[in-house]
C-alpha positions in Angstrom: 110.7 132.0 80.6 110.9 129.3 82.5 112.9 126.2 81.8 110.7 123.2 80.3 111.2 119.3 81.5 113.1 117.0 79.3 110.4 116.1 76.4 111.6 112.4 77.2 110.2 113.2 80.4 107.5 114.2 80.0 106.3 111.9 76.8 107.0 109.2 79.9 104.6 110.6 82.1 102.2 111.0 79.7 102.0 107.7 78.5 102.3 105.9 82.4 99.3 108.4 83.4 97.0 106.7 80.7 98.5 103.5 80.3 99.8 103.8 76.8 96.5 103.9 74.9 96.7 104.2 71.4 93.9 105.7 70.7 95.0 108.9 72.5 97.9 109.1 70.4 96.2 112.7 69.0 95.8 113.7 73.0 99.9 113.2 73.2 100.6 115.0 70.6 98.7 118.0 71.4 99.8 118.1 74.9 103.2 117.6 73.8 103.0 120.2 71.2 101.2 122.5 73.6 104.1 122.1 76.3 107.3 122.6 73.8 105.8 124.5 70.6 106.4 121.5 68.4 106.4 117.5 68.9 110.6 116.9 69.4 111.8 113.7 67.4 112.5 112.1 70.7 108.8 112.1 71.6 107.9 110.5 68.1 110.1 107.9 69.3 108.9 107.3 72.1 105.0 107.0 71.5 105.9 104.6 68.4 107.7 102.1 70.6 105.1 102.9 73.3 102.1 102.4 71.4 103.5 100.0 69.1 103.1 102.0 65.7 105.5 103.4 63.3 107.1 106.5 63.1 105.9 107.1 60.1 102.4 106.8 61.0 102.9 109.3 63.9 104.7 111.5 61.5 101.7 111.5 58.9 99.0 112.2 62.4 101.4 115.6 62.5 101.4 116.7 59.3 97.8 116.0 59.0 96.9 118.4 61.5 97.5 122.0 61.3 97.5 122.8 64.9 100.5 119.6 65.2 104.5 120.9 64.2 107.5 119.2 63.9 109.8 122.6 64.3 109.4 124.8 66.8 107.5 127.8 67.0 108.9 129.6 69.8 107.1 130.7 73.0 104.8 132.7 71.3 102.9 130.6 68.9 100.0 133.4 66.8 97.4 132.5 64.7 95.5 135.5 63.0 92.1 133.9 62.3 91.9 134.2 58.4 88.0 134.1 58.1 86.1 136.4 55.2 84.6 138.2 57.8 88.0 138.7 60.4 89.3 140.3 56.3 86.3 142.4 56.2 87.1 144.0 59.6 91.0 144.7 58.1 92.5 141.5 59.6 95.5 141.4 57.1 96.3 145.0 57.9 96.7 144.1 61.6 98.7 141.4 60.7 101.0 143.1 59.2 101.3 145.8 61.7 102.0 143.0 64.1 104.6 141.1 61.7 106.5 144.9 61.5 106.3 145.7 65.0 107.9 142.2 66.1 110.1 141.7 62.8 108.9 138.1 61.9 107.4 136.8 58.7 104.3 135.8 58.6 104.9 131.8 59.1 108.1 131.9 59.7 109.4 131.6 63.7 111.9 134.8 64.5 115.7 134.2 64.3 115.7 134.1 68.1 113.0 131.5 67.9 111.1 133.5 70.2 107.8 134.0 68.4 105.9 132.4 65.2 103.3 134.8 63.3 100.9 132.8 61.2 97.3 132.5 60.0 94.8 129.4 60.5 90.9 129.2 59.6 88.0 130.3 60.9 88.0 130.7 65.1 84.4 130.5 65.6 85.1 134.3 67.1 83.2 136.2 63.7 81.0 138.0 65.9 83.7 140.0 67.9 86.5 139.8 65.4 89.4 140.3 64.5 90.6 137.6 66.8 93.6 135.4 67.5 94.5 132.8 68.9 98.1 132.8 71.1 99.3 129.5 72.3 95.6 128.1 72.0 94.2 131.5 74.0 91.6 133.9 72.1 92.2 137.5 71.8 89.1 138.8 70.7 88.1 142.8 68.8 91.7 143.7 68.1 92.7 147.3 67.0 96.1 148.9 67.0 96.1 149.5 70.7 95.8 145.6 71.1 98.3 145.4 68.4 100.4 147.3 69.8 100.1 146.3 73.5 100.7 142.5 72.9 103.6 143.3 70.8 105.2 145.2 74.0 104.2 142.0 76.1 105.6 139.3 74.2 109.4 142.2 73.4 109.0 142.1 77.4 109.0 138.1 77.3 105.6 138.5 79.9 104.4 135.1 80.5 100.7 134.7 78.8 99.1 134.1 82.4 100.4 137.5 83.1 98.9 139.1 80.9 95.8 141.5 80.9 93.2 139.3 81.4 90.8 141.8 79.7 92.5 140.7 76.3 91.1 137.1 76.6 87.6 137.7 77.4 85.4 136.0 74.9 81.3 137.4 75.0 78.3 135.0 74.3 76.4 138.2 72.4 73.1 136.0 72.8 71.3 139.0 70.8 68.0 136.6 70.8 66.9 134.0 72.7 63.6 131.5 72.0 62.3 128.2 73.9 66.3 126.9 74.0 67.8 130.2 75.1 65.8 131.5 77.4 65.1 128.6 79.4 66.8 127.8 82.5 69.2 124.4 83.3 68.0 121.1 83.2 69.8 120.6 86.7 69.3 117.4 86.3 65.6 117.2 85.7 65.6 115.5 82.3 67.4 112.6 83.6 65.2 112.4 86.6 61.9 111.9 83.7 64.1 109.3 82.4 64.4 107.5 85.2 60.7 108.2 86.3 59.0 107.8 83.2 61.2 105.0 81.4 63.3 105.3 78.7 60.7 103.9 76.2 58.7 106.7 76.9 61.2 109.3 76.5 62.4 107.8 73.6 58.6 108.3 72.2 58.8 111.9 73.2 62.1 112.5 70.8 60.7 110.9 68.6 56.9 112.7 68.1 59.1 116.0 68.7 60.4 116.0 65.1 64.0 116.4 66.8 66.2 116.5 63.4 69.8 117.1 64.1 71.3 120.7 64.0 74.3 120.2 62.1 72.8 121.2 58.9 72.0 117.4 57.5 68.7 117.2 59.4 68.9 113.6 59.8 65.7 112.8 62.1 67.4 112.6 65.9 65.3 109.3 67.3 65.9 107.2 64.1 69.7 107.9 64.7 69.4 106.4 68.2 66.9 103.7 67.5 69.3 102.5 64.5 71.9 102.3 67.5 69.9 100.9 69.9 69.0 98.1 67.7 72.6 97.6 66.8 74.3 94.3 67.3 76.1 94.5 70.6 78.7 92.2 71.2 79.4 93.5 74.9 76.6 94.8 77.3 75.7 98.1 77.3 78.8 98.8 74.9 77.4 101.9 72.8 79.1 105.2 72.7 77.8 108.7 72.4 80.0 111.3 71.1 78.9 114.9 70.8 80.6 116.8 67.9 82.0 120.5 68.8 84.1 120.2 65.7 82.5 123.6 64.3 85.1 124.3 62.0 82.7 125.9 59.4 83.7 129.4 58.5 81.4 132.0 60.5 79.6 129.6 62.9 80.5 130.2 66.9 76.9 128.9 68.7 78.4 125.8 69.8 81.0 128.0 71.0 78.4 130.0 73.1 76.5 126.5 74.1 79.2 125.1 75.6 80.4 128.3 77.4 76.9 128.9 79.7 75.2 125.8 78.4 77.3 123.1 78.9 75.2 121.4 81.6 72.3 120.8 79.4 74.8 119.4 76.5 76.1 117.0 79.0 73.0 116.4 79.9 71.5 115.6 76.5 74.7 113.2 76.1 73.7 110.8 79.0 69.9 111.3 78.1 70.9 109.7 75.0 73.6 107.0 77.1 70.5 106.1 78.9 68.2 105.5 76.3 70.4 103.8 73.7 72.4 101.7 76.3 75.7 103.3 76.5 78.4 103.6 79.4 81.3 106.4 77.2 80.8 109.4 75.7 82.9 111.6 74.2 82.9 115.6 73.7 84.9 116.3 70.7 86.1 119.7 71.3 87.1 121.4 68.1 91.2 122.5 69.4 90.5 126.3 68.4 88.5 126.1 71.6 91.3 124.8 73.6 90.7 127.9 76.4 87.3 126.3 77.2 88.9 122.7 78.3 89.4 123.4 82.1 86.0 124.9 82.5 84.1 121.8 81.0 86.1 119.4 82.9 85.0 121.8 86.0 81.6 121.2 84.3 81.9 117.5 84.4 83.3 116.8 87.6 80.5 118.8 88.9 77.6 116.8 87.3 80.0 113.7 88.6 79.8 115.1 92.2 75.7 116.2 91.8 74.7 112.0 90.7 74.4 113.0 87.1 77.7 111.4 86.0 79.9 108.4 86.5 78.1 105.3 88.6 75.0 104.6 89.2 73.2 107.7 88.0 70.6 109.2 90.4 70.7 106.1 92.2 70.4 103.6 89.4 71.9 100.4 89.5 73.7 100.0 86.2 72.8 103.7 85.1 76.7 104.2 83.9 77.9 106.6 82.2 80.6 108.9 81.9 82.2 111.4 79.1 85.4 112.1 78.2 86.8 115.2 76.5 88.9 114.5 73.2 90.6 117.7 71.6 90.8 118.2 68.0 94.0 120.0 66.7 92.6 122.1 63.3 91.3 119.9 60.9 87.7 120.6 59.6 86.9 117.7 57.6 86.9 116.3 61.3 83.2 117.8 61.6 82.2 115.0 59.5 81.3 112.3 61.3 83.2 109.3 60.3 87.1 111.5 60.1 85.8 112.7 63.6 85.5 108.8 65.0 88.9 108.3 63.0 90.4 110.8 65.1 88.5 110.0 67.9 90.5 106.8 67.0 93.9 108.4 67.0 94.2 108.8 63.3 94.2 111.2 60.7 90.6 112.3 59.9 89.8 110.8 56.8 86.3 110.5 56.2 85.4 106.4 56.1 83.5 104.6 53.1 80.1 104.0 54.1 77.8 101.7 54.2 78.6 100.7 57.5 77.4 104.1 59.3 78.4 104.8 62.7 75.4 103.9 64.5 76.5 100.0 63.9 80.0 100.1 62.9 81.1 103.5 65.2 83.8 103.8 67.2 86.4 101.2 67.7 84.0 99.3 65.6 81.2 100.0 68.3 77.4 101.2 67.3 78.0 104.9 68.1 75.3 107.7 68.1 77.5 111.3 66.4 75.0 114.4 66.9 76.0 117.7 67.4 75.7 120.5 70.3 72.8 121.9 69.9 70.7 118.8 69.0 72.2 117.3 72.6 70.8 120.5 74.4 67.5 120.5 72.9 67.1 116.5 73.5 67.4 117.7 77.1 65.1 119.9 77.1 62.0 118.2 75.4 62.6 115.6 77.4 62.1 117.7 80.4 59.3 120.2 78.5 57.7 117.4 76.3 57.4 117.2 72.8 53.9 119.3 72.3 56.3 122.4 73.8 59.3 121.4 71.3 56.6 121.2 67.9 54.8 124.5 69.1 57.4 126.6 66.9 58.5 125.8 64.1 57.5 124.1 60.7 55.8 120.6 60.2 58.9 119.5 58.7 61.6 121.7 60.8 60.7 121.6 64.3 61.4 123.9 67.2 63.9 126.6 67.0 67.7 127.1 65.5 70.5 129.0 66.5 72.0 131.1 63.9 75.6 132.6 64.3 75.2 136.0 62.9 78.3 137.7 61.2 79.6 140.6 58.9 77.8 143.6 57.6 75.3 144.0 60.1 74.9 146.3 63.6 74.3 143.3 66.1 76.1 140.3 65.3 75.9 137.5 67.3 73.9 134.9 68.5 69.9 134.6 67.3 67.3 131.8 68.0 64.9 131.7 65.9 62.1 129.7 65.1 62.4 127.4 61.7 60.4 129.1 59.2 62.4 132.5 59.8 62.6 133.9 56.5 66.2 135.8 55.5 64.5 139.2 55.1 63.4 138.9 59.3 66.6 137.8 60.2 68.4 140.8 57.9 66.0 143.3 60.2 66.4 142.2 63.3 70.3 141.6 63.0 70.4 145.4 61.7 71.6 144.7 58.0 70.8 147.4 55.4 71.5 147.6 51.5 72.8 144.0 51.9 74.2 142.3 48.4 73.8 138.3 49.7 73.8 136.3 52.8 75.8 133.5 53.4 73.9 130.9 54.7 75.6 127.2 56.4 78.7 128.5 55.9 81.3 128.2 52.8 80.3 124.6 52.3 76.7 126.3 52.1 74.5 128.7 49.6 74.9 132.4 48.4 71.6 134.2 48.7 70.9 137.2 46.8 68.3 139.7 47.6 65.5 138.3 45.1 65.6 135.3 47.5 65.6 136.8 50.5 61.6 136.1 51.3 62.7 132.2 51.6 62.8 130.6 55.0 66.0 128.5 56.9 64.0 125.4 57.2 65.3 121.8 56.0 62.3 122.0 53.7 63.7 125.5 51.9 67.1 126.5 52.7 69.3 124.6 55.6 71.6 125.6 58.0 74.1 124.4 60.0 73.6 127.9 61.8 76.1 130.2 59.9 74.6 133.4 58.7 77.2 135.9 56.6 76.0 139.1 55.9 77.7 141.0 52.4 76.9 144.8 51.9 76.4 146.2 48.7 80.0 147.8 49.4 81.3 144.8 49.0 83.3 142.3 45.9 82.1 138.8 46.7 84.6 137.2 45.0 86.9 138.3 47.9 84.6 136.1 49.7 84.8 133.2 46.8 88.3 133.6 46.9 88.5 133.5 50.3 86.2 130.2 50.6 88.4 128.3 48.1 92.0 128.7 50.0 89.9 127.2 52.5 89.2 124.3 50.9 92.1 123.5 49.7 94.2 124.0 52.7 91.4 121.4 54.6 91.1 118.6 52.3 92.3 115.7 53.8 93.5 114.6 50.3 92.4 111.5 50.4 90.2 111.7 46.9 91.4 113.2 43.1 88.5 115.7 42.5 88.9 117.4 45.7 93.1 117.3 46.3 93.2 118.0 42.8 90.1 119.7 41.8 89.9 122.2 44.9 93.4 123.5 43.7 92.6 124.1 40.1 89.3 125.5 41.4 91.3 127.8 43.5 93.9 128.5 40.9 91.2 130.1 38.4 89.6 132.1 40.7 92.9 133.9 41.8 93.6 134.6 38.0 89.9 136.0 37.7 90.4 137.7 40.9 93.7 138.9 39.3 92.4 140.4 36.0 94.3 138.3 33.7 90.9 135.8 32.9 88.8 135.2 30.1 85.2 133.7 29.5 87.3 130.6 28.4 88.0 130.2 32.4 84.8 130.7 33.6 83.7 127.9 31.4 86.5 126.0 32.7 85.2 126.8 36.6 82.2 126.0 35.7 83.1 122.6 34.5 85.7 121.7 37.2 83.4 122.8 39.8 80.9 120.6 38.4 83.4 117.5 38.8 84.6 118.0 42.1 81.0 118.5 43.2 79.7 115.1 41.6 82.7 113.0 42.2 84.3 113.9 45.4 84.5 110.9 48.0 82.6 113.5 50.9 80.7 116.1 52.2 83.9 118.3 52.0 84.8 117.7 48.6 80.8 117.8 47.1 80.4 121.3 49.0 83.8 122.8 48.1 82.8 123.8 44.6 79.8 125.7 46.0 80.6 128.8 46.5 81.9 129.0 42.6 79.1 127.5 41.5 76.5 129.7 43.1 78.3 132.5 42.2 78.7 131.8 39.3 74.5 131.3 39.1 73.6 134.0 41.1 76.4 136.7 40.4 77.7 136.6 37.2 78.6 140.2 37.2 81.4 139.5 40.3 83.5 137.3 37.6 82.5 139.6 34.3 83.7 142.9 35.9 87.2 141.5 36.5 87.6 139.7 32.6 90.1 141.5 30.6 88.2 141.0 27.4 85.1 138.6 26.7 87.4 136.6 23.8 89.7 134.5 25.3 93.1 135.5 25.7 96.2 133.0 27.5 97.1 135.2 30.7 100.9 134.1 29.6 102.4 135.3 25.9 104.9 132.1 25.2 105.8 133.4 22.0 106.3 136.9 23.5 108.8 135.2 26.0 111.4 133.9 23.4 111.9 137.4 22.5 115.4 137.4 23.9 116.2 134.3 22.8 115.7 135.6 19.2 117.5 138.6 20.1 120.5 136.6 21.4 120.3 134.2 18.6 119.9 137.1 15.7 116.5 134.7 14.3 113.2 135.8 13.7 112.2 133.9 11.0 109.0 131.3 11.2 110.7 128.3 13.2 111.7 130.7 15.7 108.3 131.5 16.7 105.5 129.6 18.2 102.9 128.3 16.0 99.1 129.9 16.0 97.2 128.7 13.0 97.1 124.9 14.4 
């Protein structure tokens, strides 16, 4: 392999290239960790004298993402995506086939520090799964022959640009596409009706389009910016825009897809926005699974930069400024929510704020920021070049215009579906090629469990919303692998920061691995039941309020998945104390009363 720089080194360049900004403390340490494996004491260091923090906060930005290391992990660094749906198509059994075939423990680096085998969530890859990621690249529909092969490669110490570039293509699977889809790029055009038409008058079109954003929420789009617009400004034109790619929800990829062939329109949608709210710096915040799409939508950017679209002056404008930025995340979901995505925009650990304020006063570095997601950027865009009249043609009244649903698991054609809003679950099961389907997942593990006798509804914010995830279950199928699966997840990505979901998401966990073990009673799924309930009222965010969901639906909707695995309907402790001092009696020759534990009190 070849030999690195000094890490002194290069932390120095680093920091002279940008001028020692703290607030791209996160951008260090992902380059840093990108370049060595792990961020090297040295380099803590030197970013704390550098940017003038303590070591101990840098330390606590490391350990809060799970992307960030403080030991190495060898040249190879693994990550088996650990999604329900990458179990479903045998995941674990091609981990372990790996972990055999190069001698490593799962999570563990090798003894020749060579290689690190490990798990993370969800990839936003459910669609061609099971997938990987190595050193930040996706490996996409692995097999044994794939196994197999990039075992041989990394034995042979083959440098990952040499390998078969087949093994890192990623596919868009657009199975159907509607008014977003199957339209061509804005190339500009629906900056060109801002500047023709006024930004007033755009603004009006956004607004009488219904626009509501697409990250599940729904909050109306136009209020969002007028709220910002209206914002006390301290500095001219000193608003940011920052488009969330933090997808981190388990089985949603369409911003994935987006920004792979529709990134010009996103950007697009950002500066519409710029324009109309008064704002000179966006940012994309690009979840760090996606790490391999970086270079391509900095290609992306410099183009629009090149074209008038981007940068100074845009299309000729005096004072038309605006230019975007690309900040990568490093594994953190709670970073989808808005304010612990400005908090690591920020260079922190992303721990969602108190609010009231809301961003679109009090924002970045204190700044009136407008957050909205991919998708909702894209389709700004596109009514602004269509018009609103083509935008409220599909749809509902109260859900306008189309969504994009990520389509995973038991089904024929996963992948990518527009559909209009109104689309009930049964349509979607037929055209996605589902049969004898036990539930759907819709909005991800944060979101509901739909069983058959509710498949007529529709995904609309007025019946069931979604932030686009769409899970499909077959009859052959134990969902309470799934509710299992879905509450590791939550606890490994609470920030921690509140009781009922540190706390709460553990015990929840807890249970439902003794149900899931056989060793349960009814007394435990009472006590689900009621600690779900807790975590889902009193958790500090969105994280924490959802995290009990997937019990508590469940629990509604399929008792049977907790009944068949009860030992006995009575309640019975899964550990026999009394039974346990058995050798202890032995060894002290007693068996009277006081050497026994008490049941009658």
């Amino acid at each position: 392999m070849v030999a690195l720089p000094d890490p002194e080194d290069f932390t120095r360049e680093l920091l002279v290239a940008s001028n020692s900004d703290r607030g791209r403390l996160l951008q260090y340490l992902h380059a840093i960790q990108q370049r060595y494996s792990h961020i090297p004491e040295t380099s803590v260091h030197q970013l704390a004298l550098a940017l003038r923090l303590s070591e101990s906060r840098i330390r606590g930005v490391i350990g809060f993402y799970s992307f960030l290391h403080d030991t190495p992990r060898g040249d190879y660094d693994i990550l088996f995506s650990d999604s329900i749906t990458d179990h479903m198509l045998g995941s674990r059994v091609l981990l372990g086939d790996l972990c055999t075939r190069l001698g490593v423990e799962p999570g563990l680096p090798r003894a020749d520090g060579r290689v690190t085998v490990d798990v993370t969530s969800c990839t936003g890859m459910c669609d061609q799964g099971p997938a990987i990621l190595i050193n930040g690249q996706a490996v996409t529909r692995l097999d044994n022959f794939r196994i197999s092969s990039i075992a041989a490669l990394i034995e042979n110490l083959t440098p990952l640009d040499e390998w078969p570039s087949e093994l890192f293509e990623v596919q868009d699977n657009i199975r159907r596409a509607d008014i977003l889809l199957s339209r061509g790029s804005c190339g500009g055009g629906a900056l060109r009706a801002l500047v023709e038409k006024g930004a007033d008058t755009i603004f009006g079109e956004i607004a009488t389009s219904g626009l509501r954003g697409r990250g599940g929420a729904g909050f109306n789009t136009a209020m969002k910016w007028k709220f910002c617009r209206a914002a006390r400004d301290d500095e001219m034109n000193d608003r940011v825009v920052i488009c969330n790619a933090d997808e981190g929800e388990p089985g949603t990829f369409k911003d994935r897809v987006l920004l792979n062939s529709h990134a010009d329109d996103v950007f697009e949608g950002m500066t519409l926005c710029a324009g109309i709210i008064g704002a000179r710096h966006g940012y994309l915040y690009l979840r760090g699974e996606y790490l391999y799409m970086k270079h391509a939508l900095e290609e992306t950017l410099a183009q629009r930069r090149r074209d008038g679209l981007l940068g100074q002056n845009i299309l000729g404008q005096a004072g038309f400024d605006f230019d975007i930025e690309i900040h990568l995340g490093a594994g953190a979901y709670v970073c989808g929510e808005e304010s612990a995505l400005i908090e690591s925009l920020e260079g922190k650990r992303g721990v969602p704020r108190v609010r009231p304020p809301f961003p679109v006063t009090h924002g970045y570095l204190g700044k009136p920021t407008v957050v909205n997601n991919v998708e909702t950027f894209m389709a700004a865009a596109k009514i602004a070049l269509e018009g609103a009249n083509w935008f409220r043609a599909v749809g509902t009244e109260q859900s306008t215009g189309t969504k994009l649903h990520s389509i995973s698991g038991d089904c024929d054609r996963p992948g990518i579906y527009e559909f209009p809003f109104g689309v009930s679950i049964q349509q979607v099961l037929e055209e996605c090629g589902a049969a004898d389907t036990l539930a759907v997942q819709v909005a991800g593990a944060a979101g509901s469990t739909i069983p058959p006798a509710e498949f007529h509804r529709s995904i609309a914010f007025e019946d069931i919303s979604s932030g686009g995830s769409f899970m499909v279950f077959g009859r052959h199928r134990d969902l309470l692998d799934m509710v299992q699966n879905f509450s590791r997840f939550f606890v490994h990505e609470s920030c921690g920061f509140c009781t009922p979901c540190r706390v709460g998401g553990v015990l929840l966990k807890d249970l439902v691995d003794k149900v899931h073990a056989g060793r349960a009673g009814t007394a435990d799924i009472q006590e689900l039941h009621r600690i779900g309930t807790v975590v889902k009222l009193t958790s500090h965010c969105g994280l924490g309020t959802e995290a009990a969901n997937p019990v508590l639906d469940t629990l509604g909707k399929f008792p049977s998945i907790y009944e068949k695995h009860l030992t006995q309907a009575d309640y019975q402790p899964a550990f026999d104390l009394d039974a346990a001092l058995q050798d202890a009696r032995d060894l002290s020759g007693r068996d009277d009363a006081g050497a026994h534990i008490r049941t009658d009190l």
